[in-house]
C-alpha positions in Angstrom: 0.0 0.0 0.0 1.6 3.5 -1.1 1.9 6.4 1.4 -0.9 8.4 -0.1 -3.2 5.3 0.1 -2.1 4.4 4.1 -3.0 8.4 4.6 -6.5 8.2 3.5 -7.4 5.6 4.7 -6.0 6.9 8.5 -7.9 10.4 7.6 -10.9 8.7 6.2 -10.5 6.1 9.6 -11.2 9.2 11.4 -14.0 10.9 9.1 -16.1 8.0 8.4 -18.6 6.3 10.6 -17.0 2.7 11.1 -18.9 0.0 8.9 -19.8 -2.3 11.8 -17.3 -4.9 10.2 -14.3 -4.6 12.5 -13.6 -3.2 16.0 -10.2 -2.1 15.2 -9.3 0.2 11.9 -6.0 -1.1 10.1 -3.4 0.6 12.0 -4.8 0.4 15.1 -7.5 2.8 14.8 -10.1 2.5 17.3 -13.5 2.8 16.5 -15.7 5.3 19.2 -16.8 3.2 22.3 -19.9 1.5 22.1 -23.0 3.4 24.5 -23.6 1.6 27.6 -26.6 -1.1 27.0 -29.8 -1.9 28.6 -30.0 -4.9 31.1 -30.5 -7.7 29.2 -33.8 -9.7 28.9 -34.3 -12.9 30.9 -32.6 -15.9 29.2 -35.2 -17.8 27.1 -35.9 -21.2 29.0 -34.3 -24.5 27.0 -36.0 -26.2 24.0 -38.0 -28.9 25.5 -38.7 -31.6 22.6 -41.9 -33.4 23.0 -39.7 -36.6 22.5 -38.1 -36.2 25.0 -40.8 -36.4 27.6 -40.8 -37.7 30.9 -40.5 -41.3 29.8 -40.4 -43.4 26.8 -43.2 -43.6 24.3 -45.1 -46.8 24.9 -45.2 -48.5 21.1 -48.4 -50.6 22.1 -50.1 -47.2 23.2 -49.8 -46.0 19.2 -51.2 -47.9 16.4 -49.1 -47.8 13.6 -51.7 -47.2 11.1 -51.5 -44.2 8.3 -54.0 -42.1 7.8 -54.9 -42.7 4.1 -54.6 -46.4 4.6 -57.7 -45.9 7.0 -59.3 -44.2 4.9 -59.3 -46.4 2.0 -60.4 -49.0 4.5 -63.4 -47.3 5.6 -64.3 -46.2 1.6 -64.2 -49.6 1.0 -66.3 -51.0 4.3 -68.7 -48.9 3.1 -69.1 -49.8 -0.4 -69.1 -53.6 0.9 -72.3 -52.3 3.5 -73.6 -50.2 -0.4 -73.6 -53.3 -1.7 -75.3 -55.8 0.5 -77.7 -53.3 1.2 -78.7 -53.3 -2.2 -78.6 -57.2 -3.1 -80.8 -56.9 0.3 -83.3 -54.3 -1.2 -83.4 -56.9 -4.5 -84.6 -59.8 -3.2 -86.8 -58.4 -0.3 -84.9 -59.5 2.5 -85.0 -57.6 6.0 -81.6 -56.5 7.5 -83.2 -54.8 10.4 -83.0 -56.5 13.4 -84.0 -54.3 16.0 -87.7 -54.8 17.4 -90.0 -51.3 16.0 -93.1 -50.2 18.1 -92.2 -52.6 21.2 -94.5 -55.4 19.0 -93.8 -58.7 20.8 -92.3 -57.5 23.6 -94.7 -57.7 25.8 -96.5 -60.9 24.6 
């Protein structure tokens, strides 16, 4: 670095607001003391993982089923109910088995 550059740069050092990048100018040039801060917040309390619980997870407790695997079963229980209900409705047989209007319960 030539002298004229090493002299503008010291003059500029002084002239310039620092750029936040270092504390200490080439040279040595110290940057104006920082004001005196506010106390500092509270400490934010420790990441608590929900894995990390109390005690281990209890596999028997959780089924292992996925959610669109359910589904599909229960779409397809209920087109197996569709269709019996409707062979049913063909050939005139009664499904109900519950007893309507208390007849023959008292008999």
């Amino acid at each position: 670095m030539g002298i004229i550059h090493a002299f503008l740069h010291r003059v500029l050092g002084f002239l310039l607001p620092a750029s936040g990048q270092r504390r200490c100018g080439p040279g040595g040039v110290v940057v104006a003391a920082q004001p005196e801060r506010a106390a500092a917040p509270p400490p934010l309390p420790l990441h608590r993982s929900p894995y990390g619980a109390d005690g281990p997870i209890d596999g028997a407790a959780t089924p292992l089923v996925r959610p669109y695997l359910a589904a599909y079963e229960d779409r397809h229980r209920q087109a197996w109910r569709r269709t019996a209900l409707v062979l049913a409705a063909d050939f005139g047989i009664d499904l109900d088995d519950r007893d309507l209007h208390g007849a023959g319960a008292l008999g």
